[in-house]
C-alpha positions, 0 to 999 in steps of 0.5 A: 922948796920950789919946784924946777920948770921941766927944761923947754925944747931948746933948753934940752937942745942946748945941752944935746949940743954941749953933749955932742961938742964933748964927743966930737973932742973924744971927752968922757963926762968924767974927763971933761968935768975935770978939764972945766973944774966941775964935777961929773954930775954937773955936766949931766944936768947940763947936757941933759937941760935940767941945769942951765948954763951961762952964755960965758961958761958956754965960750969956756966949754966950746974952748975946752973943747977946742970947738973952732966954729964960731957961728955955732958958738954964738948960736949956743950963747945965744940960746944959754942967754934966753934963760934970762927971758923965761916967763916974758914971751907971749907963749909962757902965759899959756904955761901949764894951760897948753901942751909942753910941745905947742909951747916948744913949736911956737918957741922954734918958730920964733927963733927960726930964720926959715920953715918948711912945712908940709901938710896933707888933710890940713892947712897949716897952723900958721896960715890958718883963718880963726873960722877954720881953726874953730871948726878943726878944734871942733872935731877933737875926741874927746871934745874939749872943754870951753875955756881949753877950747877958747884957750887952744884957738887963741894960742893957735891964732897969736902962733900966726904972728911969727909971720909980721915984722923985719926979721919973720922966717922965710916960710915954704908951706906945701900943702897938698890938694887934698886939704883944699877940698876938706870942709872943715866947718862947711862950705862957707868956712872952707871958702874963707880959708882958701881966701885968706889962704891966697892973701897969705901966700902974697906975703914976701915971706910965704910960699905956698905950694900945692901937691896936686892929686895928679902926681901920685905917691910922694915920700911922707905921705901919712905925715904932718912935717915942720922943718924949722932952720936955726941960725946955723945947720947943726940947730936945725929942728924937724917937728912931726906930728903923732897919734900921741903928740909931737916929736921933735927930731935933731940928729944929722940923719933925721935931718938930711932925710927929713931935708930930702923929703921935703925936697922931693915934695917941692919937686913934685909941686907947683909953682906958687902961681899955679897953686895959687891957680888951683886954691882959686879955682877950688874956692870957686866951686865951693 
């Protein structure tokens, strides 16, 4: 018998918003197995993202449910239909070679129509020049291994292509001043990546603002945070980094909070041109 794949982060997604429609219609498990013609276990492994579902079983559920909107149900049908790409995007040949949560973030970032990104000693994965990256991965504890370093940097860098082409996210990416003057790497390292951080900002696509030292405190100071928007608000998705990993975050407080702090970030940034200002004037003393 074969083993089943853990479901991926928005196989996981698809089946909480199955979960919450049920709710919403003030269903039981039990009332709503009996509503589609199923049984109570099925409608676990469905909502739980352990079974998958057909984007046609998706419209009959959203009906039962009498769920009437219907941006939100082509969003789900269009997620239970990926199922049927499993192992044929680029982020599935570094399976069981990468953590499970790199491949749901590069997952996101591929079905995302916009992303928010917030760093305070880093730069961003998406915007980061190979030089600086291998000077990052160099830092880990414990240090890791050839082959899962070169593995690691290569997965980060093919990230970066979520940037390129018609439909790429439109990407806002504050970063604070700090992360501009860390040398990761040493000097030489550094000046490159602010370089190729300035020839990234001139996307049309990119905005690139900086926190600078002189604004003081600012909400979510201690943290790593990526705000990706899906194609409608309830799919919108917070990744945060921790200690021990990546969480990713989906309830409607979770994401109003993490909406405002971003907001109040922005406010308290410059503009993209005055960021562009301060990432060259740092370059220039490095």
């Amino acid at each position: 018998m074969s083993v089943r794949k853990p479901p991926t982060e928005r196989q996981r997604r698809l089946g909480t918003e199955l979960s919450k429609m049920r709710e919403r219609a003030g269903l039981s498990p039990t009332k709503a197995a009996a509503l589609h013609g199923t049984d109570r276990t099925t409608i676990s492994n469905v909502e739980s993202g352990r079974f998958g579902v057909s984007a046609d079983r998706v419209r009959v559920w959203a009906a039962n449910y009498a769920c009437r909107d219907a941006a939100y149900i082509d969003a789900l049908t269009e997620m239970a239909s990926e199922r049927r790409f499993v192992g044929m995007n680029w982020w599935d040949e570094y399976r069981g070679q990468v953590a499970a949560a790199l491949l749901d973030l590069a997952e996101l970032e591929h079905h995302a129509v916009a992303i928010r990104s917030a760093q305070i000693t880093h730069m961003p994965g998406l915007l980061q020049h190979e030089d600086y990256a291998r000077a990052v991965f160099g830092e880990a504890v414990p240090p890791l291994a050839r082959d899962d370093f070169e593995r690691k940097l290569a997965f980060r860098l093919r990230r970066s292509g979520v940037l390129d082409g018609a439909w790429a996210p439109h990407c806002t990416f504050i970063i604070h001043e700090a992360a501009l003057l860390i040398r990761f790497g040493g000097s030489r390292v550094a000046r490159t990546q602010l370089h190729h951080l300035l020839e990234q900002s001139e996307r049309e696509n990119v905005v690139v603002r900086i926190l600078p030292f002189d604004i003081g405190g600012f909400p979510a100071a201690a943290s790593t945070t990526t705000y990706v928007y899906g194609p409608v608000p309830q799919l919108d998705t917070v990744q945060t980094d921790t200690p021990v990993g990546s969480v990713f975050l989906h309830a409607d407080t979770h994401l109003a909070n993490y909406r405002a702090v971003l907001d109040r970030m922005e406010q308290r940034a410059l503009s993209p041109s005055r960021s562009r200002d301060l990432i060259h004037e740092v370059a220039q003393q490095l």
